[in-house]
Residue frames as qw, qx, qy, qz and C-alpha x, y, z in Angstrom:
[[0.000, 0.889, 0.457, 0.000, 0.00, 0.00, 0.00],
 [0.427, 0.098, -0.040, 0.898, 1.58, 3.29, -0.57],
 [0.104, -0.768, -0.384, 0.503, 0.02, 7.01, 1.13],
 [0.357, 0.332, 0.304, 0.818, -1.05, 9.56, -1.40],
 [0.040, -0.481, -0.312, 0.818, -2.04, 13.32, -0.63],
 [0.381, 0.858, 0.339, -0.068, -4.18, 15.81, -2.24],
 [0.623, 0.134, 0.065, 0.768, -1.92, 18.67, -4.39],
 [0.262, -0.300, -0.308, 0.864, -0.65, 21.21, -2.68],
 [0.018, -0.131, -0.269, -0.954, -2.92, 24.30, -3.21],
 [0.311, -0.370, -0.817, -0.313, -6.50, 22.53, -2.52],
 [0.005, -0.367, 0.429, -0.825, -6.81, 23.36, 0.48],
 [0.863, -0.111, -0.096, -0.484, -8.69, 20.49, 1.49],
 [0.098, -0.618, 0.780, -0.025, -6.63, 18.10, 3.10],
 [0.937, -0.097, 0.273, -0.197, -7.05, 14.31, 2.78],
 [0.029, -0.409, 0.900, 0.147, -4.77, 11.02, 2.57],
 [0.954, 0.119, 0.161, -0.224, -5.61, 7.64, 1.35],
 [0.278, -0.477, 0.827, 0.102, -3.84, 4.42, 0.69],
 [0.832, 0.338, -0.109, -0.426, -4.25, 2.47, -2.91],
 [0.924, -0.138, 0.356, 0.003, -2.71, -0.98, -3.79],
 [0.236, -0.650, 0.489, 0.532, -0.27, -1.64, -5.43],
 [0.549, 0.335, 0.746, 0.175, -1.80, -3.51, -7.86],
 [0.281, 0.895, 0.347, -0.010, -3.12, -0.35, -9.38],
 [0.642, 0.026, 0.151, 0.752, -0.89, 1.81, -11.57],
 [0.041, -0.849, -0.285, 0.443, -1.12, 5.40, -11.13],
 [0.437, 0.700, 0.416, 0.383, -1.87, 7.62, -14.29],
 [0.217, -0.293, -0.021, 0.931, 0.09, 11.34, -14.48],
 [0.231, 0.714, 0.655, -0.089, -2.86, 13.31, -14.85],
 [0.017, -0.874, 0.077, 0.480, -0.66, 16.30, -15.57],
 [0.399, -0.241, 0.650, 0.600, 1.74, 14.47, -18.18],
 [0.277, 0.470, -0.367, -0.754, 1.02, 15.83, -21.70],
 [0.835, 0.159, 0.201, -0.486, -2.23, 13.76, -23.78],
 [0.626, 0.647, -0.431, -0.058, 0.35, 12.59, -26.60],
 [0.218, 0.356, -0.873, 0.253, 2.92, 10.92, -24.09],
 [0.488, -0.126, 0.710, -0.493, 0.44, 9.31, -22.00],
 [0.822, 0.390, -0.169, -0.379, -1.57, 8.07, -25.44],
 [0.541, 0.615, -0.573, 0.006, 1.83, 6.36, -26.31],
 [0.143, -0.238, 0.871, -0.405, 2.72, 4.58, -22.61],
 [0.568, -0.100, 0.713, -0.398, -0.38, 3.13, -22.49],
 [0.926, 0.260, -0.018, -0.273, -0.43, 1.51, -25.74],
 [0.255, 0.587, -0.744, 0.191, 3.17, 0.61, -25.25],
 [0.146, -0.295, 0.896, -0.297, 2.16, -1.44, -22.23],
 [0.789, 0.104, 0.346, -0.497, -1.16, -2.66, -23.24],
 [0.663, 0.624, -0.403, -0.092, 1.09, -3.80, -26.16],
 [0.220, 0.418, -0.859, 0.196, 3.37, -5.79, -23.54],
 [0.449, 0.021, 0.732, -0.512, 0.33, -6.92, -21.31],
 [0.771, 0.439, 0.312, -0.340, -2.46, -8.02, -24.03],
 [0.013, -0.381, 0.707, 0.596, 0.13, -9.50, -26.86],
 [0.338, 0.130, 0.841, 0.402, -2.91, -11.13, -28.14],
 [0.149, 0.785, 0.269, -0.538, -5.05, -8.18, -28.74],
 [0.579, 0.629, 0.311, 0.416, -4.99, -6.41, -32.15],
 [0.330, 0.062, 0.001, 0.942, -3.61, -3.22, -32.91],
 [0.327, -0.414, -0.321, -0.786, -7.09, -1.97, -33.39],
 [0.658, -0.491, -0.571, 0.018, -8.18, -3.49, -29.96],
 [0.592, -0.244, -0.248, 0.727, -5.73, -1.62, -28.39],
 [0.007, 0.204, 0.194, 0.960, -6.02, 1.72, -30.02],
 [0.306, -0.394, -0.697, -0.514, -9.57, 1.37, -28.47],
 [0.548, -0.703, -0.385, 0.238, -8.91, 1.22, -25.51],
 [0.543, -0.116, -0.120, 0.823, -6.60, 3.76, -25.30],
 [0.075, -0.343, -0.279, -0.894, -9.12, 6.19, -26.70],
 [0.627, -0.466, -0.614, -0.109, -11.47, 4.88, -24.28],
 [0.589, -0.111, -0.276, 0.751, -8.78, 5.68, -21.62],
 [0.281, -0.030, 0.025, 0.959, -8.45, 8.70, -22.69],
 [0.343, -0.507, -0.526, -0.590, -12.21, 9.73, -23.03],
 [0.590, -0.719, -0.365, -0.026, -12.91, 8.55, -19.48],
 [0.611, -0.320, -0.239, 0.684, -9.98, 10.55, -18.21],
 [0.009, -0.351, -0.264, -0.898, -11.14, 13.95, -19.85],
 [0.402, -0.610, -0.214, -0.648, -14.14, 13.82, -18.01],
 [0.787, -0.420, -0.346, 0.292, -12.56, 12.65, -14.74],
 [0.450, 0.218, 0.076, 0.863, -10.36, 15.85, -14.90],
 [0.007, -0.376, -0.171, -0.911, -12.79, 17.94, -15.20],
 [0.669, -0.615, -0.388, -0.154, -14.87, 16.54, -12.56],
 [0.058, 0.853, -0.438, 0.279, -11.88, 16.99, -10.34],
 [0.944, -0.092, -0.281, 0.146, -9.99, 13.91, -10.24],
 [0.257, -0.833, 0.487, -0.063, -6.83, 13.81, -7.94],
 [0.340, -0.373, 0.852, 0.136, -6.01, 10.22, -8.51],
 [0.814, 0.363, 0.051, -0.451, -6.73, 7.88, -11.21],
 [0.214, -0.390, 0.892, 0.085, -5.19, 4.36, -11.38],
 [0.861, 0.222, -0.306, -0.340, -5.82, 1.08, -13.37],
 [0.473, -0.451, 0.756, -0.044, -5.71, -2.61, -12.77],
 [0.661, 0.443, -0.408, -0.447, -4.57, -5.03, -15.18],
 [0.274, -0.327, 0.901, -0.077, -4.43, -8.44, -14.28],
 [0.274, -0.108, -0.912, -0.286, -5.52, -12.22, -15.14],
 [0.585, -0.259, 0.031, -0.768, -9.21, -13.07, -14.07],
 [0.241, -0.264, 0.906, -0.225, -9.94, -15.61, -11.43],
 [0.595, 0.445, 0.565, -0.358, -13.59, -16.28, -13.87],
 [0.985, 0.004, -0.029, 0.172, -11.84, -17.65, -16.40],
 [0.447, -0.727, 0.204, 0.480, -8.02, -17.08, -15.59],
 [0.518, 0.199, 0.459, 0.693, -7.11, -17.44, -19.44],
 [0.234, 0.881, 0.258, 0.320, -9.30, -13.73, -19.84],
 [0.315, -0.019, -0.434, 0.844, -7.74, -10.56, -18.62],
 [0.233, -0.817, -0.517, -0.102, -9.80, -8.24, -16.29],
 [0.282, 0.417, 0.097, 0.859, -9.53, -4.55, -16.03],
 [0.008, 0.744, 0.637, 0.202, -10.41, -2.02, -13.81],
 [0.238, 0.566, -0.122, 0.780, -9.84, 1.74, -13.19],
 [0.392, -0.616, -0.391, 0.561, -9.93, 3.52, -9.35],
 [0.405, 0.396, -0.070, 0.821, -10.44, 6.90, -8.99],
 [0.369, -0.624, -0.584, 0.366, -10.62, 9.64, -6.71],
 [0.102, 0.503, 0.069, 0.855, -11.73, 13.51, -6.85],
 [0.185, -0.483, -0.388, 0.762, -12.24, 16.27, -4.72],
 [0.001, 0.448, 0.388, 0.805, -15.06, 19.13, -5.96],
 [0.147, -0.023, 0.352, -0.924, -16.32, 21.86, -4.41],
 [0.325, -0.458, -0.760, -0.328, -20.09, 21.47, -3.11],
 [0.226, -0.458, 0.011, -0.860, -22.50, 23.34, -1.29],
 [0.419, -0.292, -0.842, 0.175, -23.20, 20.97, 1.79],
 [0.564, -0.679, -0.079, -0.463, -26.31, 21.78, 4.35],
 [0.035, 0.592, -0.643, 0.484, -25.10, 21.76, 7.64],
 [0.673, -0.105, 0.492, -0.542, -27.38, 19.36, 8.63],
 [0.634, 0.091, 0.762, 0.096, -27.31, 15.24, 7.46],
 [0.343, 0.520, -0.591, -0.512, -25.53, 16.49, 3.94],
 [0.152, -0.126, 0.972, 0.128, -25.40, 12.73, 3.61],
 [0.396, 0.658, 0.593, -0.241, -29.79, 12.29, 3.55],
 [0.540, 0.729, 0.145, -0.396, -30.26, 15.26, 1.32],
 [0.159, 0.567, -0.671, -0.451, -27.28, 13.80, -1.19],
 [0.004, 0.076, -0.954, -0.291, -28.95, 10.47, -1.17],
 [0.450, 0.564, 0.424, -0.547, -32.41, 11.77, -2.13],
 [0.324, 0.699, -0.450, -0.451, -30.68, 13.71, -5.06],
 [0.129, 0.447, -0.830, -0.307, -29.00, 10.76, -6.13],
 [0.286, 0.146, 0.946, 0.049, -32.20, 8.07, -6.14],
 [0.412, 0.320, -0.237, -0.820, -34.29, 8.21, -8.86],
 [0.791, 0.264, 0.356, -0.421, -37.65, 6.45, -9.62],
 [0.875, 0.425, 0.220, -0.072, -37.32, 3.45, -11.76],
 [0.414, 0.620, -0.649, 0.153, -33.04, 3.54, -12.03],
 [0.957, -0.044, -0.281, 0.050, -31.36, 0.37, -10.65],
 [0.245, 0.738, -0.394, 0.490, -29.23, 2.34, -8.07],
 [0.660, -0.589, -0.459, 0.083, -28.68, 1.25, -4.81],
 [0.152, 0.561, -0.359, 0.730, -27.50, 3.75, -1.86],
 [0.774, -0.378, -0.455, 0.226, -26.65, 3.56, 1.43],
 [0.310, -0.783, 0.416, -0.344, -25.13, 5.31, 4.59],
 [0.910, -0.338, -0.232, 0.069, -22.26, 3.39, 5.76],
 [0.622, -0.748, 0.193, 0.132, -19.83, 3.68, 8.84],
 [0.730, 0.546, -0.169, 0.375, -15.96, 4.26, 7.70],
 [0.668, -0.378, -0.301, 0.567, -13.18, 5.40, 10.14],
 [0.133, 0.146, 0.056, 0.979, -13.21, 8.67, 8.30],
 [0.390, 0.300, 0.223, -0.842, -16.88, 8.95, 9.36],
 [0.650, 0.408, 0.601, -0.223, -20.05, 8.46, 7.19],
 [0.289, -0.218, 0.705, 0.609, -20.34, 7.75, 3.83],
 [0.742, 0.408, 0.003, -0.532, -22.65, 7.06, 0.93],
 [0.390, -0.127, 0.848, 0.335, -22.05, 3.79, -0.84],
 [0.545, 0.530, -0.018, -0.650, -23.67, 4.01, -4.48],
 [0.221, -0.337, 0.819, 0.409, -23.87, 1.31, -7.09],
 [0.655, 0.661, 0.140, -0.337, -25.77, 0.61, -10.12],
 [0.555, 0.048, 0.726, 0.402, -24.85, -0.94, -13.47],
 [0.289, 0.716, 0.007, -0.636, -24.42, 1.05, -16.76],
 [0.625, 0.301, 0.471, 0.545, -24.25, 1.02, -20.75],
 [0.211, -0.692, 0.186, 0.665, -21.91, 3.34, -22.31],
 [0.650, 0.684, 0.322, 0.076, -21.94, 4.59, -25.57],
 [0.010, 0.765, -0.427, -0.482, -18.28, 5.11, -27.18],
 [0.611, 0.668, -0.137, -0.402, -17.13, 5.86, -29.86],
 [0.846, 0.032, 0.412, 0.337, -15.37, 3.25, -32.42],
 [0.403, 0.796, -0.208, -0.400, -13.13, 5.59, -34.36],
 [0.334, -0.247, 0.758, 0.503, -11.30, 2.69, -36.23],
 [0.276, 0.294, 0.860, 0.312, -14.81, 2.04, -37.80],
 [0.117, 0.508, 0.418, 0.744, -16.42, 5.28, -38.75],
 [0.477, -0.373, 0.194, -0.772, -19.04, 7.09, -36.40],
 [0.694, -0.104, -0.711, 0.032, -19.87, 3.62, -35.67],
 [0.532, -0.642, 0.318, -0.450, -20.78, 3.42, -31.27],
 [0.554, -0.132, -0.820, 0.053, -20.18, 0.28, -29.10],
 [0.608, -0.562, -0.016, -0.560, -22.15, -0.11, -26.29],
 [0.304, 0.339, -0.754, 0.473, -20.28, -1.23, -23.05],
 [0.672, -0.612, -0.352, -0.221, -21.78, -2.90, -20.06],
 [0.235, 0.490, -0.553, 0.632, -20.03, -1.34, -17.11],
 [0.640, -0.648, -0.387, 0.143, -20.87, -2.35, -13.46],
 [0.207, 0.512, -0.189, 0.812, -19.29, 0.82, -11.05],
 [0.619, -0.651, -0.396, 0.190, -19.82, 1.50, -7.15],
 [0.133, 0.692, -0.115, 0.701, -19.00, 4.92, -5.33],
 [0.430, -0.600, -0.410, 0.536, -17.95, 5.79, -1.51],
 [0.084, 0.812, 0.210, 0.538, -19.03, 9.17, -1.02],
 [0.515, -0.120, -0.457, 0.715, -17.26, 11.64, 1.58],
 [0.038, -0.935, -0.051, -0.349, -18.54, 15.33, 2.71],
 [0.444, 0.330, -0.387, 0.738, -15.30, 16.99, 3.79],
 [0.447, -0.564, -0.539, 0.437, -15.05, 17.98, 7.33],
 [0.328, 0.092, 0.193, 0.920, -14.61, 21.68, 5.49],
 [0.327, 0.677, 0.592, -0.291, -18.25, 21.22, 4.70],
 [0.360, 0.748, 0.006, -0.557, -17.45, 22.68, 1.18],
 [0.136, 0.492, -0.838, -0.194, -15.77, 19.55, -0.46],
 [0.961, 0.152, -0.042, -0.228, -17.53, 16.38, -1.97],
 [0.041, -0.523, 0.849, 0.057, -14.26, 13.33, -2.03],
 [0.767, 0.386, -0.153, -0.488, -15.60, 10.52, -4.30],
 [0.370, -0.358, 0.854, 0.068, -14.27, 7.18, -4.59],
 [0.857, 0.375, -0.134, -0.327, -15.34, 5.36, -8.23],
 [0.417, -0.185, 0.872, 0.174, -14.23, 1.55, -8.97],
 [0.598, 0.514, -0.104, -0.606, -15.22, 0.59, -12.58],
 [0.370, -0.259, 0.880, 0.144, -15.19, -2.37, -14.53],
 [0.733, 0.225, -0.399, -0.503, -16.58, -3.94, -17.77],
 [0.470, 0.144, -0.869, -0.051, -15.04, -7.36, -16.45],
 [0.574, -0.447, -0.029, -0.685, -18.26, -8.35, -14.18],
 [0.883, -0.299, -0.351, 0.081, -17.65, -12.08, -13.23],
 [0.577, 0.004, -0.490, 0.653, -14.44, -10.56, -10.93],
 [0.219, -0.752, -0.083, -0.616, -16.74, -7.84, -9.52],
 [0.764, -0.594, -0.251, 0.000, -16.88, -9.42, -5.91],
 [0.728, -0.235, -0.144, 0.628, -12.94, -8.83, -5.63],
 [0.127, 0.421, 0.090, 0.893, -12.75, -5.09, -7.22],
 [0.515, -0.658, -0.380, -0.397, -15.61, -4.50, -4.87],
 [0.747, -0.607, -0.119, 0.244, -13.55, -5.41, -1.55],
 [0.636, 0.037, 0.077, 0.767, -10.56, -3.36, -2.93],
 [0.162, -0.583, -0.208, -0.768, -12.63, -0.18, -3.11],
 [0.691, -0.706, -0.125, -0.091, -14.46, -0.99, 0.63],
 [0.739, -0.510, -0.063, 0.435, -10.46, -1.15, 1.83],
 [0.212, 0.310, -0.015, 0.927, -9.43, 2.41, -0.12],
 [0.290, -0.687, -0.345, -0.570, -12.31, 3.59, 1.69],
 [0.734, -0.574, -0.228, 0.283, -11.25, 2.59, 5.32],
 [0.700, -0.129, -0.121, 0.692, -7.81, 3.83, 4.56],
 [0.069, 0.727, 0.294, 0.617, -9.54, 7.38, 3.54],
 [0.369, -0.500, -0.387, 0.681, -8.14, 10.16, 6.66],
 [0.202, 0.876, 0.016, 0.437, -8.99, 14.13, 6.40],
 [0.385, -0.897, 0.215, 0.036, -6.23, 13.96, 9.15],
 [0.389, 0.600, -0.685, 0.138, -2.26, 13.34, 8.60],
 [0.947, 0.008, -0.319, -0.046, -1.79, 9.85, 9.46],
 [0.474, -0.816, 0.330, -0.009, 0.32, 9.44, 12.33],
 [0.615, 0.515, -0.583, 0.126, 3.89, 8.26, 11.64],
 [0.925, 0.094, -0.366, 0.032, 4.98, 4.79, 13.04],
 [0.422, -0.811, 0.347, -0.210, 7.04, 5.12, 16.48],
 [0.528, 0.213, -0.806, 0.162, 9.98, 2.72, 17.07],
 [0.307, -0.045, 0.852, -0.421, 8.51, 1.62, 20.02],
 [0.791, 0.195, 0.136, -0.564, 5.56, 0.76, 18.35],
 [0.855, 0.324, -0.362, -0.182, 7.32, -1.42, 16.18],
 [0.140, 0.250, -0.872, 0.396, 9.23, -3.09, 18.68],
 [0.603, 0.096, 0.357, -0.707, 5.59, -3.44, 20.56],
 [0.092, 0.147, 0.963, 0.205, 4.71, -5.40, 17.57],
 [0.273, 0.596, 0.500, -0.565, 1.97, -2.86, 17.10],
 [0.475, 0.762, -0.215, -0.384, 3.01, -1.81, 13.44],
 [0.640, -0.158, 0.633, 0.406, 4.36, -4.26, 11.01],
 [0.339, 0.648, -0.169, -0.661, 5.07, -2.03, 8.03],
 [0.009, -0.416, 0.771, 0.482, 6.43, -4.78, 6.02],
 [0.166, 0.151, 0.970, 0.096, 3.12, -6.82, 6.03],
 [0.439, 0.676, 0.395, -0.441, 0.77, -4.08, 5.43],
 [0.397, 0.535, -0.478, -0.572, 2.61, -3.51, 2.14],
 [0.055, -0.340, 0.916, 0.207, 2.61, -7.47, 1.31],
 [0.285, 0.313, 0.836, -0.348, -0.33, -8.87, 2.98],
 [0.187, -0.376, -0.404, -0.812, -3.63, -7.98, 0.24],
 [0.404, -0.031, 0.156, -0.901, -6.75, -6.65, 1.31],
 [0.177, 0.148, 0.947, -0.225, -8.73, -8.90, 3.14],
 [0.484, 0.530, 0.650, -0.250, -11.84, -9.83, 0.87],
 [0.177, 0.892, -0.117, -0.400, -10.52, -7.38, -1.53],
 [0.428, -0.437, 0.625, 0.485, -7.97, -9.32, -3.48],
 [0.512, 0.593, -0.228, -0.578, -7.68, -8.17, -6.93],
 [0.968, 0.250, -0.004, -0.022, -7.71, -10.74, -9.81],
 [0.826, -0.287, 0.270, 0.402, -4.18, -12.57, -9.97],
 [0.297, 0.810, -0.235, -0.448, -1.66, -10.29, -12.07],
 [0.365, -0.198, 0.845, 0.338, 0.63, -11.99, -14.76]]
């Protein structure tokens, strides 16, 4: 697990702690070099993919990171590994996390955001649940996306995505902090699911205390197994 911060300037502190499984995108590196890295490595990870399979996703990528941006993403990571439903497929999915200003009532923000956010006759489910940072929203619901194919003219495909949110209201009370787990590969949902429920625990709006040698003598902190050990219930499909 590795501690990442908001950037400097936000004024909105919060930490959180993503797997390592999950490679973190430069959201600042330039569209043209990031296009190129990630068909370079989908090109070393998928070697049986086409060229046109590949180029798809990458545009794909790069679509769903345009409008993460602007939503205000701070982190956005992908996992690529083998699937444990069947292990010969691979299974994909993306993590991300933003921070956007919001107008929160001082009173149970949480109730009047999960009014707003059910709607008659959608297949959403929401919830209030308990997190060490405090309450939450948990949101999930299954979508189909329309993007574009640009190898094959104006041509669409339609994508069945399955997606689940942990909602925060900053202790600022003027900051929304969003947690999204996406995934077209559905039969490994159950594990992408428990990897998202254990970025959510690890979610602080306070600086994480640093690790005392006496603690670790104590045997109260064992840094080397929180980075080894995975995430109980949470273990992503097998990389390789």
């Amino acid at each position: 697990m590795r501690v990442t911060t908001t950037k400097p300037g936000l004024g909105a502190p919060l930490w959180f702690s993503v797997p390592e499984q999950f490679h973190h995108i430069d959201l600042t590196e330039a569209p043209e070099e990031r296009i190129k890295r990630t068909y370079d490595a989908l090109t070393a990870v998928l070697r049986s993919a086409t060229a046109e399979q590949r180029l798809d996703m990458v545009v794909r990528q790069e679509t769903m990171l345009s409008q993460l941006i602007s939503q205000g993403a701070i982190y956005v990571g992908n996992c690529i590994a083998r699937s444990d439903a069947p292990r010969s497929k691979i299974s994909i999915a993306q993590l991300s996390i933003t921070m956007k200003e919001a107008r929160l009532p001082a009173r149970r923000p949480l109730s009047v955001l999960a009014n707003a956010l059910r709607e008659p006759g959608r297949a959403r489910e929401v919830r209030v649940l308990e997190y060490p940072a405090g309450e939450a929203l948990a949101v999930g619901e299954e979508v189909r996306l329309k993007l574009p194919a640009p190898l094959r003219g104006t041509a669409t495909n339609t994508h069945r995505v399955r997606q689940a949110q942990v909602i925060f209201p900053h202790p600022d009370g003027r900051h929304l902090v969003s947690l999204a787990l996406s995934t077209e590969h559905v039969d490994d949902w159950p594990q992408f699911l428990g990897i998202l429920g254990k970025v959510a625990k690890s979610i602080s709006f306070t600086e994480p205390q640093t690790n005392t040698i006496s603690q670790r003598l104590a045997g109260m902190c064992d840094e080397s197994s929180s980075v080894q050990r995975s995430p109980n219930s949470g273990q992503p499909p097998r990389s390789g």
